[in-house]
C-alpha positions as CSV (number, residue, x, y, z in Angstrom):
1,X,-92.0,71.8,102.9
2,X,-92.4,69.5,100.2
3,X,-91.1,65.6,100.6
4,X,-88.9,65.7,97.7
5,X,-85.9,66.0,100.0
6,X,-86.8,63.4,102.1
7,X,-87.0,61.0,98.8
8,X,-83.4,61.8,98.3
9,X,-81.9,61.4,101.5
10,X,-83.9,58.3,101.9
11,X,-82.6,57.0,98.0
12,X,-79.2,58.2,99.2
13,X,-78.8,56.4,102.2
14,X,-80.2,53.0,101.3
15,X,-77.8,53.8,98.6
16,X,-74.9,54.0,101.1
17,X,-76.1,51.3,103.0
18,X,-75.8,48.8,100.1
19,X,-71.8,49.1,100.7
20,X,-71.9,47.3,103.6
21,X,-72.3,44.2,100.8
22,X,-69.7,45.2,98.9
23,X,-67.1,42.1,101.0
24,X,-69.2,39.8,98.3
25,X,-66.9,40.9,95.7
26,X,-64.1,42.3,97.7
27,X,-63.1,39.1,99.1
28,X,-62.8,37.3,95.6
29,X,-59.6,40.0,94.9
30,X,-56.1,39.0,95.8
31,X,-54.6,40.2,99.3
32,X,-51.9,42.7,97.0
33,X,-55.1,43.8,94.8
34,X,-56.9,44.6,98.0
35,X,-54.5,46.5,100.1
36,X,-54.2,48.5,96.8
37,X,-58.0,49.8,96.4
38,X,-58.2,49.8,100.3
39,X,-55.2,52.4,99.9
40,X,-56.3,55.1,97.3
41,X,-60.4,54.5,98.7
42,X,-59.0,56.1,102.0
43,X,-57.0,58.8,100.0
44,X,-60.3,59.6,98.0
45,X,-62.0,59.7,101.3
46,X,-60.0,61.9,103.2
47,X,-59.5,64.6,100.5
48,X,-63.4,64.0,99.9
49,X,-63.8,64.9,103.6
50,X,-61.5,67.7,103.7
51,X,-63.0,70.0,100.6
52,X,-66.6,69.4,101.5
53,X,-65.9,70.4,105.1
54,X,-64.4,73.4,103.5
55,X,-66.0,74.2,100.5
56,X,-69.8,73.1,101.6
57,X,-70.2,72.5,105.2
58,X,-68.6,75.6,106.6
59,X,-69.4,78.3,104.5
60,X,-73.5,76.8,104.9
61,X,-72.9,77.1,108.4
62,X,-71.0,80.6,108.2
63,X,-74.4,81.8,106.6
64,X,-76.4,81.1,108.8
65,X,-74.3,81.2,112.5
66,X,-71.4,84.1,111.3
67,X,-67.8,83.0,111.1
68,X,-67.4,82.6,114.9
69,X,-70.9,80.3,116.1
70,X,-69.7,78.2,113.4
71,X,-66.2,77.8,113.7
72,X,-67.2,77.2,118.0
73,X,-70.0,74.6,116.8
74,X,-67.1,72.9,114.3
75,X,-64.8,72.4,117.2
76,X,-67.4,70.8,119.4
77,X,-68.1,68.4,116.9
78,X,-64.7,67.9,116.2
79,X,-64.4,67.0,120.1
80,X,-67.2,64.6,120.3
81,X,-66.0,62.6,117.6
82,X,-62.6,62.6,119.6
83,X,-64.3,61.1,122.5
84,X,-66.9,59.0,120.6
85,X,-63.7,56.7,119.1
86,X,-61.9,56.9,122.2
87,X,-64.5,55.2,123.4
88,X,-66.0,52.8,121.2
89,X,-63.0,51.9,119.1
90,X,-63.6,48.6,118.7
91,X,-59.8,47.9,117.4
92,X,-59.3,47.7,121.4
93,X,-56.7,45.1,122.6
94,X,-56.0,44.1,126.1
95,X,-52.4,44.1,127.4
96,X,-50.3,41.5,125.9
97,X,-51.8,41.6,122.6
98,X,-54.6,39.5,123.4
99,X,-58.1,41.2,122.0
100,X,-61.2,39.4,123.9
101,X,-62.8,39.0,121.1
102,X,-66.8,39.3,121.7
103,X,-67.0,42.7,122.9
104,X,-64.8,43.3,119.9
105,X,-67.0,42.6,117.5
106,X,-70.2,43.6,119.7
107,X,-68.6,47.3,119.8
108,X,-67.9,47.1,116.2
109,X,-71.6,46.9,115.5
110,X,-72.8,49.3,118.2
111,X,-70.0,51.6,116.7
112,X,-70.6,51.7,113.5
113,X,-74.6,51.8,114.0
114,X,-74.1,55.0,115.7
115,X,-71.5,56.4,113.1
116,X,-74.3,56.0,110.3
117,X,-76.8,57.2,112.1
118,X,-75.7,60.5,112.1
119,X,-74.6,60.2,108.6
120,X,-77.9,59.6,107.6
121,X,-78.8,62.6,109.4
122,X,-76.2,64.9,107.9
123,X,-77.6,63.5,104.2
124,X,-80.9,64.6,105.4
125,X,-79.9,68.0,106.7
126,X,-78.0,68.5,103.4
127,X,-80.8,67.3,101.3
128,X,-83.3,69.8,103.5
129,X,-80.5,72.5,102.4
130,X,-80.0,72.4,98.6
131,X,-79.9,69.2,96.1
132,X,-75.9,69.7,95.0
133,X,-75.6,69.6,99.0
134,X,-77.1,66.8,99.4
135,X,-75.7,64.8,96.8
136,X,-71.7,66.3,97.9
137,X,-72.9,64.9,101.2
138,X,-73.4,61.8,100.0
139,X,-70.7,61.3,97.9
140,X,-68.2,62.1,101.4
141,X,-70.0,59.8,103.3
142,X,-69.7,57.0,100.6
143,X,-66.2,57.4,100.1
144,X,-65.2,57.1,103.6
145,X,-67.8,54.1,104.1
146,X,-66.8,51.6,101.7
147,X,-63.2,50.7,102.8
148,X,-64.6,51.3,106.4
149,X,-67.7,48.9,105.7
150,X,-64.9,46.7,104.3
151,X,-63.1,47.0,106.9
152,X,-66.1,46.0,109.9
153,X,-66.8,43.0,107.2
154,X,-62.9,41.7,107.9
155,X,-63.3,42.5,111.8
156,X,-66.4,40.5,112.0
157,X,-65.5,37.4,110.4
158,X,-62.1,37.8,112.3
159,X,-64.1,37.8,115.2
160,X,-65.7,34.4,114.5
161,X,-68.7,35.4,112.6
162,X,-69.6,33.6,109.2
163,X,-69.6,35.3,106.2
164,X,-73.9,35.6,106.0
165,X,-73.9,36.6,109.5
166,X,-71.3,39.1,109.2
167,X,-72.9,40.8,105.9
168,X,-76.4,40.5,107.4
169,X,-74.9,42.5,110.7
170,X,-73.1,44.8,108.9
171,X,-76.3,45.6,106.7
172,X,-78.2,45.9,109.6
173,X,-76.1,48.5,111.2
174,X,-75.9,50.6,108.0
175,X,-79.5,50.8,107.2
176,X,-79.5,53.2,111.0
177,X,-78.5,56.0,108.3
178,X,-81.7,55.6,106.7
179,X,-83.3,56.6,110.0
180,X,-80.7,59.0,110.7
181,X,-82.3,60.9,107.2
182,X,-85.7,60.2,108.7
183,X,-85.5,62.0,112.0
184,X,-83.6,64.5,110.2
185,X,-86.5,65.5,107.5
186,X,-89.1,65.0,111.0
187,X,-87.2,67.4,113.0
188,X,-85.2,70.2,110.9
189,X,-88.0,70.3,108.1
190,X,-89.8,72.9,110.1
191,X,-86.8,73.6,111.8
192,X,-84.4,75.0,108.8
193,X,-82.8,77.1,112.1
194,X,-81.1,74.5,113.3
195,X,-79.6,72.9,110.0
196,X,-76.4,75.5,110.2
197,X,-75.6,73.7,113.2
198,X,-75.8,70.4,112.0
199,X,-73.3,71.4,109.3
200,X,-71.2,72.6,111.5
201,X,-71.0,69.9,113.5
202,X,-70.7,67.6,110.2
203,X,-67.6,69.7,109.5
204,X,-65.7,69.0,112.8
205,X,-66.1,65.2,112.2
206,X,-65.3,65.0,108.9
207,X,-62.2,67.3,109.8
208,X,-61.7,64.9,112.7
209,X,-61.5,61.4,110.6
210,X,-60.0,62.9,107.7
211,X,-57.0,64.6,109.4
212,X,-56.8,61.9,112.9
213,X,-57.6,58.4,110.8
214,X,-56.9,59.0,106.9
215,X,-54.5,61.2,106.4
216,X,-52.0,59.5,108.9
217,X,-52.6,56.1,107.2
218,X,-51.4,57.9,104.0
219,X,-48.1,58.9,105.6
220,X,-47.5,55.1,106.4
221,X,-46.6,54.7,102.7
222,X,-43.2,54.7,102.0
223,X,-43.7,53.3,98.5
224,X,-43.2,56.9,96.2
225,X,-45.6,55.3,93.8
226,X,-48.1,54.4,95.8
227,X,-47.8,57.7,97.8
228,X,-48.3,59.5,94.7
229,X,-51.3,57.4,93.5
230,X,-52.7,58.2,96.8
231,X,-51.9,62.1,96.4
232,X,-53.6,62.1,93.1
233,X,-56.8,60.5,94.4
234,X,-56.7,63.1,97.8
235,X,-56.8,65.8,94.6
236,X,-59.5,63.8,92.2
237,X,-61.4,64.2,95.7
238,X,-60.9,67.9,95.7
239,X,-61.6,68.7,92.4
240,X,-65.3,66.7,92.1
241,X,-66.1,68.5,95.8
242,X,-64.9,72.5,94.1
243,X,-67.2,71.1,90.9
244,X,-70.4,70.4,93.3
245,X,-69.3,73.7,95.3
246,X,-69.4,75.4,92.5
247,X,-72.9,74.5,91.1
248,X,-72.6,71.5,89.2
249,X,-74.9,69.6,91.8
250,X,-78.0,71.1,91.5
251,X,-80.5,73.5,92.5
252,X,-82.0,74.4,95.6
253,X,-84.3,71.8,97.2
254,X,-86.1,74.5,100.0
C-alpha cells in the first residue's frame, strides 16, 4: 500500500478543517446576507449528502457486503447517529427557556470533535478506496461543515467566548478529522475488508443529517423564491455527485 492515499486524506482534511475560520469573513456580512448563504449552504449540503450516499457510498458497500449486509450496516449507522445527537446536541435548553450555558458550549466542542473525527475517517477510507471517492467524500463533508462550523462559531461566542478563543476552539476540534484520516490509513490500509463497512456506515449518517437536520430546515421556507434557490442548489449538489459517480474524479488509488 503506497502512502499516496494517506497524502490526500490528510491534504483533504486540513483542508476541511480550515472552515472552522471561515466566521473571520462571515461575520463582516449583513444579518439578511447571512441567513441567505447559510440557507442554500444547507440546501447544497443535503442534496450533496443524499447523492453520494446513493451514488458512492452504497453501491461501494453493495460490492463488497451484497445488497443486504450493506443495507443492515446503513441502518445501524443511521441509528447511532440518531442517538449520538440525541445525546450530545448541544442546542439543549432547560425548561423555561433558560440554556445553562457552559455545558452548552462544552458539549458543543466535545460534539463537534467527535463529528469530525469520523469524518476524517470516512475521507481516509474513501481515499484508501479510489481517488474520485475520495475527493466526492470530501466535497460532502465540506458542504455540510461550513454553515455547521459557522454555526458552532455563533454558539460559542453566544456562549461567552471571545471571538480568538472561539476560532481557536473551533479549529481545534476540526483538526480531530485529520486524525480521524490517520487511524483510518493505520487500520483499513491492510484492512481493505473492512472499508465496505465504513461506507456503509458513512451512508446511514449522511442519510440521517441530510433527511432529519437539512432537509426539514428547507421546508421552513415559505418564501417561493428562496425555496426555489434552495431546490436548485439540492440539484447543483446532485449533478457534481452523478459527475464524480460517473468518473470524472479520478482513478483508482489501491
Amino acid at each position: 500500500m503506497t502512502m499516496e492515499p494517506l497524502f490526500y486524506a490528510v491534504a483533504a482534511t486540513l483542508l476541511v478543517s480550515m472552515l472552522s475560520l471561515a466566521g473571520i469573513a462571515f461575520v463582516a456580512l449583513g444579518r439578511e446576507v447571512r441567513g441567505t448563504v447559510l440557507f442554500v449552504m444547507v440546501a447544497f449540503a443535503a442534496g450533496a449528502m443524499m447523492a453520494a450516499s446513493f451514488f458512492h457510498l452504497l453501491p461501494e458497500a453493495a460490492e463488497g457486503l451484497g445488497s443486504f449486509r450493506a443495507g443492515m450496516v446503513t441502518l445501524v449507522g443511521f441509528s447511532c447517529f440518531f442517538i449520538l445527537e440525541r445525546f450530545l446536541h448541544w442546542r439543549h435548553c432547560h425548561k423555561g427557556g433558560h440554556c445553562d450555558v457552559h455545558p452548552y458550549t462544552t458539549l458543543s466542542i466535545v460534539g463537534d470533535a467527535l463529528h469530525n473525527f469520523l469524518d476524517g475517517i470516512v475521507i481516509g477510507s474513501a481515499f484508501l478506496v479510489d481517488t474520485g471517492l475520495g475527493i466526492s467524500a470530501t466535497v460532502v463533508i465540506a458542504a455540510h461543515e461550513l454553515p455547521q462550523e459557522l454555526g458552532d462559531y455563533a454558539i460559542l461566542v453566544h456562549g461567552g467566548h471571545s471571538h480568538r478563543k472561539a476560532l481557536g476552539l473551533n479549529l481545534a476540534s476540526a483538526l480531530t478529522a485529520v486524525a480521524g484520516a490517520v487511524l483510518a490509513w493505520i487500520g483499513l490500509a491492510e484492512h481493505g475488508e473492512l472499508i465496505p463497512y465504513v461506507m456503509a456506515f458513512a451512508a446511514g449518517n449522511f442519510i440521517y443529517v441530510s433527511s432529519s437536520d437539512l432537509v426539514p430546515e428547507l421546508h421552513k421556507e415559505q418564501d417561493l423564491r428562496r425555496a426555489g434557490l434552495a431546490f436548485a442548489f439540492f440539484l447543483a449538489a446532485v449533478v457534481l455527485m452523478g459527475f464524480f459517480a460517473a468518473g470524472g474524479g479520478g482513478g483508482h488509488a489501491h
